[in-house]
C-alpha positions as CSV (number, residue, x, y, z in Angstrom):
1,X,-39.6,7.6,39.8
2,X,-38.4,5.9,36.3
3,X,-37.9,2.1,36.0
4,X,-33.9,3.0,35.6
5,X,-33.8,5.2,39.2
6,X,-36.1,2.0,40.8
7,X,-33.2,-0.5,39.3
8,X,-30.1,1.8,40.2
9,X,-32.0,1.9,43.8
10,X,-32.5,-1.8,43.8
11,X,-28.7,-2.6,42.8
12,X,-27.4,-0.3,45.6
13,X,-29.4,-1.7,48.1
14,X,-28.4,-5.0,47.1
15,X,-24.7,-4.3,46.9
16,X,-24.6,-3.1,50.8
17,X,-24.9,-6.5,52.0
18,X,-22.1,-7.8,49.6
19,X,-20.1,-4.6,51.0
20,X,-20.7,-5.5,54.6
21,X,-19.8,-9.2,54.3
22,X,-16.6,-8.4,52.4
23,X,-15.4,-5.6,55.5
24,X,-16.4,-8.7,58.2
25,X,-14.1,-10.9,56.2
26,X,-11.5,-8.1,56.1
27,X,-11.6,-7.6,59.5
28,X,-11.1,-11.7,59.8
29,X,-8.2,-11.8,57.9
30,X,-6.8,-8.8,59.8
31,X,-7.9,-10.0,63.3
32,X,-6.4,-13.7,62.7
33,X,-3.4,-12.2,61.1
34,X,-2.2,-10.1,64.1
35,X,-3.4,-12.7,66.6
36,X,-0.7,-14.8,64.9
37,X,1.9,-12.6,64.6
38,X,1.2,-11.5,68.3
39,X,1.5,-15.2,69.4
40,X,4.6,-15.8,67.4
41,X,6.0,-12.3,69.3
42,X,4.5,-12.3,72.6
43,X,4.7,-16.4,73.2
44,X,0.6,-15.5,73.7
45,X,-2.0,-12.9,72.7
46,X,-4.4,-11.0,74.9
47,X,-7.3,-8.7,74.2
48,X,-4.9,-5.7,74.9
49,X,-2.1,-6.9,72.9
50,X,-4.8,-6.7,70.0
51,X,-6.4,-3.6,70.7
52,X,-2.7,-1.7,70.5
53,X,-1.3,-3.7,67.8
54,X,-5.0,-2.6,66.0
55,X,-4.8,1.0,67.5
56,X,-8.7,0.2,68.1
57,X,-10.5,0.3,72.1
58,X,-10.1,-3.0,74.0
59,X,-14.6,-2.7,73.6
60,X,-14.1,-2.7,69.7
61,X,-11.7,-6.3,70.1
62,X,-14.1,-7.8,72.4
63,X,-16.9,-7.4,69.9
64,X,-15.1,-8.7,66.8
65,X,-13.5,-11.7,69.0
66,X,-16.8,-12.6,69.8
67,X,-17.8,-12.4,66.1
68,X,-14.6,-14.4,65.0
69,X,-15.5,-17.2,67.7
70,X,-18.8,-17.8,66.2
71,X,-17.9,-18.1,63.0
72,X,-15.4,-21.0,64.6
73,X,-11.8,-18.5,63.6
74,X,-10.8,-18.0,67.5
75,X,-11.4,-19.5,71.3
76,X,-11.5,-16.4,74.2
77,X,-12.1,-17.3,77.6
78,X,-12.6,-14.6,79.6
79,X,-9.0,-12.7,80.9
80,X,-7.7,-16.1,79.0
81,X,-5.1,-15.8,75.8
82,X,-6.9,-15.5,72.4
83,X,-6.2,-18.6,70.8
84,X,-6.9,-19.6,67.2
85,X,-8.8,-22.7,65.9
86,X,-7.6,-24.5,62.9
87,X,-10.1,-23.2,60.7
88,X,-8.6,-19.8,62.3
89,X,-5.0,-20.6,61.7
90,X,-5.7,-21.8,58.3
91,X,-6.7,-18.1,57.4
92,X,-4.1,-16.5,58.9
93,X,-1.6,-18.4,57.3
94,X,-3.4,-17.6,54.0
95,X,-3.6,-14.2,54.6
96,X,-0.1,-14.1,55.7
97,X,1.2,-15.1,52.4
98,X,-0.9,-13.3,50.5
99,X,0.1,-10.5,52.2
100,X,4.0,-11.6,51.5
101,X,2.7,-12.1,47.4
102,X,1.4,-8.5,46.9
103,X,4.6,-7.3,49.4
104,X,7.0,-8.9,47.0
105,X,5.6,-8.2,43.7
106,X,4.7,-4.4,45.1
107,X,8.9,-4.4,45.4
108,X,9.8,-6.2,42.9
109,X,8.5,-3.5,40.4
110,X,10.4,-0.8,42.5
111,X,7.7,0.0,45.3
112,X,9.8,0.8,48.2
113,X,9.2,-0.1,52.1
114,X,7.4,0.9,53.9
115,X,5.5,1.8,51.3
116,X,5.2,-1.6,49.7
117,X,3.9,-3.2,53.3
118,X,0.9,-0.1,53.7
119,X,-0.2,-0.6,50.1
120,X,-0.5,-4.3,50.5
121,X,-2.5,-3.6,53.4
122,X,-5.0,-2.1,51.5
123,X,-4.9,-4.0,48.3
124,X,-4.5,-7.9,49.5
125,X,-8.3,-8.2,50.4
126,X,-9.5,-6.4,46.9
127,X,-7.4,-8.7,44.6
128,X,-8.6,-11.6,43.0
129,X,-7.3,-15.1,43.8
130,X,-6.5,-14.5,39.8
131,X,-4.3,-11.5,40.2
132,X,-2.5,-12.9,43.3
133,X,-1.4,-15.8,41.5
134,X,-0.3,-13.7,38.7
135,X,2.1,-11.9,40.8
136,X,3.4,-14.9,42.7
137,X,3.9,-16.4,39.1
138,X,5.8,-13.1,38.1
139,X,8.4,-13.8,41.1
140,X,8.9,-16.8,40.8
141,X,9.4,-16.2,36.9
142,X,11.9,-13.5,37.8
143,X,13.8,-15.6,41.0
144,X,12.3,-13.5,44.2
145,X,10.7,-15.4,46.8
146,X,8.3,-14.3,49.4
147,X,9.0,-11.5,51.3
């Protein structure tokens, strides 16, 4: 094997960490996000209320809850509501608006709904803090505020 195939390797293997750590902090954002919204809706949210809203099995939100409550996002008791911690609502409430930023500026250049709202989906955890900022700037430049 040349040197350049034994770097290549060595690069791949040390960007699947990196990969991994960015999905779990997807998945944070996500989780802490619809355990909001769900509280705000429901008055309360359950591990069922999370697994439809999700579309994942009830096993797949136990798991994650348990990941999310050691890393100090959420509190479970068991059959309890999911509640979040402050460190927990903190991040939903950022990922919240930044959801809203790349919303509005996917619309204000003409991307309709529901498109605008699936793309965001997608996009908010791949943009930069840089690029978000840019497009709040861009609305606010141009009048629109969060959608």
């Amino acid at each position: 094997m040349g040197r350049q195939q034994t770097t290549a390797r060595s690069s791949a293997r040390g960007a699947f960490p990196k990969v991994r750590r960015e999905h779990a902090r997807e998945a944070a954002e996500d989780y802490v996000e619809a355990i909001e919204q769900i509280r705000l809706r429901l008055g309360a949210c359950r591990v069922a209320d999370l697994a439809r809203l999700m579309q994942v099995s009830h096993v797949t939100v136990v798991k994650t809850l348990c990941r999310l409550a050691a890393e100090g996002l959420v509190r479970k008791t068991p059959y309890g509501p999911v509640e979040l911690t402050r460190s927990g609502a903190s991040l939903a409430r950022t990922a919240r608006l930044r959801h809203d930023d790349v919303v509005g500026f996917l619309r204000a250049i003409g991307v309709p709904e529901p498109h605008a709202s699936l793309d965001a989906e997608g996009m908010e955890h791949h943009l930069s803090s840089i690029t978000v900022a840019a497009m709040r700037r861009f609305l606010r430049a141009r009048g629109r505020t969060r959608t």
